[in-house]
C-alpha positions as CSV (number, residue, x, y, z in Angstrom):
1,X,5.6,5.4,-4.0
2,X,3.0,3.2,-5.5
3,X,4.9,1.8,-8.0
4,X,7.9,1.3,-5.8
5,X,5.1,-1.1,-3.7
6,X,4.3,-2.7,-6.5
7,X,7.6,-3.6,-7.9
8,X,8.5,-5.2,-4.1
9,X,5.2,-7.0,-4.4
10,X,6.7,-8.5,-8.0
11,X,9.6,-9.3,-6.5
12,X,7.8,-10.8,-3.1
13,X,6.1,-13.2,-5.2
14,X,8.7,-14.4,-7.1
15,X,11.0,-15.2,-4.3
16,X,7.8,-17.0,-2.8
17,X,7.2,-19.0,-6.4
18,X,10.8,-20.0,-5.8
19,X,10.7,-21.7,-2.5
20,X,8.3,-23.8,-4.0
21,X,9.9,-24.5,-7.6
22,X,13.1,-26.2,-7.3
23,X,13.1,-26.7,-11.2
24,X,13.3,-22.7,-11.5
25,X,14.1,-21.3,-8.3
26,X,17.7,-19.6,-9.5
27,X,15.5,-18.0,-12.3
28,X,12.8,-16.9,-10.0
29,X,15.3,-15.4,-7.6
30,X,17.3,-13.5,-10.3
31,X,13.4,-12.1,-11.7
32,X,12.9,-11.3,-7.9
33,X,16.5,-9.1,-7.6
34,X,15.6,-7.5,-11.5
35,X,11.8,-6.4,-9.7
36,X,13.9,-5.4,-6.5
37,X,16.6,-3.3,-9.0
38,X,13.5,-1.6,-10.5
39,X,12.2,-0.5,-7.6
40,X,15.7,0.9,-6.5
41,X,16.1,2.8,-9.5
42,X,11.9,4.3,-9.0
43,X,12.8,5.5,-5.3
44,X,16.2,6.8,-6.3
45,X,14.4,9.4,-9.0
46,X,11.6,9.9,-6.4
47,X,13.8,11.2,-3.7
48,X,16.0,13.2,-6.8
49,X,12.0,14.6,-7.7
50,X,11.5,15.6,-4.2
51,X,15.5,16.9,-3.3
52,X,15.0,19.1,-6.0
53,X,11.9,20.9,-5.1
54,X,12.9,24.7,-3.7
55,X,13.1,24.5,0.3
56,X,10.3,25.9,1.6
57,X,9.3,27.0,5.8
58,X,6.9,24.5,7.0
59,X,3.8,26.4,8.0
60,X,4.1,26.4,11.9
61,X,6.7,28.4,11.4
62,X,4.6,31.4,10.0
């Protein structure tokens, strides 16, 4: 989950660079949806990790 922070945090600060750079802002924006696709795809296989796990009874059940 880290990295997924991370990756936001990339894509945070490009949309932010943007609203102050007219010259580049579509190119800052399409960076910021590229860090924001990244992060997608790093949650998707971290919820595929963690569906995959075998169930097991949460202890206060014992």
């Amino acid at each position: 989950m880290e990295k997924v922070r991370r990756l936001r945090a990339m894509s945070s600060l490009c949309r932010q660079q943007a609203a102050y750079n007219s010259m580049n802002k579509w190119k800052l924006l399409a960076e910021a949806e590229y860090w924001d696709h990244l992060a997608d795809l790093e949650l998707s296989s971290d919820f595929q990790q963690y569906n995959s796990l075998p169930a097991t009874q949460p202890r206060w059940f014992e």
